[in-house]
C-alpha positions in Angstrom: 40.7 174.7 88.1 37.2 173.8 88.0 35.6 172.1 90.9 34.3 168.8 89.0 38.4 168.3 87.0 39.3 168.2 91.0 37.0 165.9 91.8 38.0 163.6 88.8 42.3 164.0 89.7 42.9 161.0 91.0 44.6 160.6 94.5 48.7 160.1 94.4 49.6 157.1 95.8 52.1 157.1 99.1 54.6 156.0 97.0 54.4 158.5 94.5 53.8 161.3 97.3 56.9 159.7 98.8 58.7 160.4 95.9 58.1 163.5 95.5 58.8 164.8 98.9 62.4 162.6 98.1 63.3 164.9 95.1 62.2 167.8 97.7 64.6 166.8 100.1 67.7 166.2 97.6 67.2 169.5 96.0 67.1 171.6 98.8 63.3 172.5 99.0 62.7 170.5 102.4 65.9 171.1 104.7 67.1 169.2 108.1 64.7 169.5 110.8 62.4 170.9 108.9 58.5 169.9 110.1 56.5 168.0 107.6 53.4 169.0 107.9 50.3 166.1 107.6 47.5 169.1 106.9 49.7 170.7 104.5 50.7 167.8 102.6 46.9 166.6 102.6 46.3 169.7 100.9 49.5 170.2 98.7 48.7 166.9 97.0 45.2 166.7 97.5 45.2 163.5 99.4 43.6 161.9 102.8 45.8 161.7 105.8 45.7 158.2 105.8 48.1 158.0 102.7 49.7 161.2 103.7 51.0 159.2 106.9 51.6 156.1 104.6 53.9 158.2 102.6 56.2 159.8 105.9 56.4 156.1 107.1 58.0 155.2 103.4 60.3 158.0 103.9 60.8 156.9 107.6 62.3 154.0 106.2 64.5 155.5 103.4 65.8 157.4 106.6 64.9 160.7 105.3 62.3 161.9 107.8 62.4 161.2 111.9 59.4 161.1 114.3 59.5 162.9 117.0 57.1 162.9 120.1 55.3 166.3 120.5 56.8 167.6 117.3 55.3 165.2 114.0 58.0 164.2 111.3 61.0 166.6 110.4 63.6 166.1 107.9 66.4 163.9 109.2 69.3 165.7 109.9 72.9 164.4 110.7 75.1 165.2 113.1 78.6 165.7 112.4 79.4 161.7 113.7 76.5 160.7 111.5 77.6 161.8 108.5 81.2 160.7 109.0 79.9 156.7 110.2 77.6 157.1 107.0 79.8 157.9 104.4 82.5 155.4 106.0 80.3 152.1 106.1 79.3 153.4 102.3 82.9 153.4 101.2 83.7 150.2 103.0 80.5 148.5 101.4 81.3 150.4 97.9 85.1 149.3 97.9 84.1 145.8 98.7 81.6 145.5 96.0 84.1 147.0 93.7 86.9 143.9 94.3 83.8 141.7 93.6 82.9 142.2 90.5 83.8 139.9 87.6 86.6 142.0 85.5 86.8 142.6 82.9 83.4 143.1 82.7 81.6 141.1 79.7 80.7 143.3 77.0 76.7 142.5 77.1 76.9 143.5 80.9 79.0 146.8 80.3 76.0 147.7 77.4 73.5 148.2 79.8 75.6 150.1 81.8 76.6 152.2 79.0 72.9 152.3 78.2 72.0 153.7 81.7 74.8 156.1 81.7 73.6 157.5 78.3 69.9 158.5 80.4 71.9 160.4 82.9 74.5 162.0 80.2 71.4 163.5 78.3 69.9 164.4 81.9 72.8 166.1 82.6 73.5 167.4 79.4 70.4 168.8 79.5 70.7 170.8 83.0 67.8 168.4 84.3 68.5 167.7 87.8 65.7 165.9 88.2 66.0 163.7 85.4 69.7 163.3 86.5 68.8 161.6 90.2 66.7 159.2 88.7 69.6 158.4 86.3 72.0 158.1 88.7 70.3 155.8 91.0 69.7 153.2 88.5 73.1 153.4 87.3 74.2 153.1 90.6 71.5 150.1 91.4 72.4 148.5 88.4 76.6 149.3 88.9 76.6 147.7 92.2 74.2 144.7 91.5 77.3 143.6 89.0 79.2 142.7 92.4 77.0 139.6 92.7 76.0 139.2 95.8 72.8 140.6 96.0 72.7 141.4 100.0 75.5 143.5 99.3 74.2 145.3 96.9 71.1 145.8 98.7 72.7 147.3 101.5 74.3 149.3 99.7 71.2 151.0 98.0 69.6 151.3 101.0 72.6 153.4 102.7 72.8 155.0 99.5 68.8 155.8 100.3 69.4 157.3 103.7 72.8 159.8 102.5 70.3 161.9 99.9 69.6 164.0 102.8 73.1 164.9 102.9 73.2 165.4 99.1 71.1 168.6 98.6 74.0 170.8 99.3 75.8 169.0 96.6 73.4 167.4 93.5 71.4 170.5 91.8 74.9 171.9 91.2 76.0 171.6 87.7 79.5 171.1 87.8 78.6 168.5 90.2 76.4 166.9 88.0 79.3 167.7 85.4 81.5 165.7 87.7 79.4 162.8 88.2 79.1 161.8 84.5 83.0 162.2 84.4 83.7 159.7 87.1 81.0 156.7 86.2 82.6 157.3 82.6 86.1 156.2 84.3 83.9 154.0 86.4 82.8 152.1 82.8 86.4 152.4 81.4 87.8 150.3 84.8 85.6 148.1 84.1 85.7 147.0 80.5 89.9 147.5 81.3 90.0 144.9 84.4 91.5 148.0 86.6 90.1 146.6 89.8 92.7 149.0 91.7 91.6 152.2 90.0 88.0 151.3 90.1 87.6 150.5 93.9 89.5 153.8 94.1 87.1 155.7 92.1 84.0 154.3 93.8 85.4 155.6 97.2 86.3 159.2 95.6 82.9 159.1 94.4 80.9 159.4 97.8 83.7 162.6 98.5 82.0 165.6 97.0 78.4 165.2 98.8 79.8 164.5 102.6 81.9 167.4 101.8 79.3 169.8 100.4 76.8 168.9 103.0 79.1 169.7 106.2 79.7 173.2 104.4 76.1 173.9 103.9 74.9 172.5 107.2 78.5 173.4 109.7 76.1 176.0 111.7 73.9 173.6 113.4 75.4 170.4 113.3 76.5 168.9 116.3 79.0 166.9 116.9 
């Protein structure tokens, strides 16, 4: 690339370097405790430390990257306890939201549901992993905000935030992928039904797969 159409890119924003180091971690490209690197992210998206930094203390928050002294940011990795107390307190929260929400769900309510669940069927359809996170978190964001109580639902996406670093194992599989359009499809049909049983049941089933995958992928060095 020329010298002068550098110059002229303009600089990625912490978010949107934030973001992209997200995706990294879900899909397996950046694993547990691995070192993030400020020069080499400096460099990689052509950006000045100051937003570099900017962008590890976003995904500090999301929970996906630890500081440690003498050793920079790493990838957060879970112990065995960690990934059991995570996926628990999501189940609980999940479950709860789940007996909350109004059923049967009114029609103009289960539309843009349907309407977000189309995204991630074509993502999906499609073989487009990436396309297919995106999707599912704002059918997720938009699934749980039905509970109505917003502090709930909040918590909920941000424990939601911390588990995609136990989701690479699982979420660039395709018949995982396959899987997750089949269950927010039964999700959708519970809803517009009034199951409330079947639904709490399925949002509790849903978090399964990931824990599961991630314990097999990760069993040699997490601790207990």
């Amino acid at each position: 690339m020329p010298q002068a159409a550098r110059a002229e890119a303009p600089t990625p924003l912490p978010a949107a370097m934030a973001a992209a180091l997200e995706e990294d971690i879900v899909f397996g490209r950046l694993h547990p405790r691995e070192r993030l690197i400020e020069e080499e992210l400096a460099e990689r998206f052509a950006a000045s430390r100051h937003n570099v930094r900017a962008a590890l203390a976003v995904l500090e928050g999301m929970g996906l990257v630890e500081r440690i002294p003498n050793r920079g940011a790493l990838v957060k990795a879970y112990s065995l306890a960690e990934v059991e107390q995570l996926c628990a307190l999501r189940d609980l929260l999940e479950t709860q939201a789940a007996q909350q929400m109004p059923l049967p769900l009114p029609d103009a309510e289960l539309a843009v549901l349907r309407g977000l669940q189309a995204v991630h069927d074509a993502a999906v359809a499609a073989s487009d992993a990436r396309a297919a996170f995106r999707a599912n978190l704002a059918f997720h964001r938009a699934f749980f905000a039905r509970c109505g109580n917003a502090f709930l639902a909040e918590a909920i996406e941000r424990l939601a935030q911390r588990a995609h670093a136990i989701r690479f194992a699982d979420f660039p599989d395709p018949a995982a992928l396959a899987r997750s359009r089949a269950e927010h499809h039964a999700m959708l049909a519970a809803l517009a039904s009034g199951d409330r049983a079947g639904l709490a049941r399925l949002c509790g089933n849903h978090l399964a797969p990931s824990r599961q995958a991630y314990l097999r992928a990760q069993s040699s060095f997490l601790t207990a």
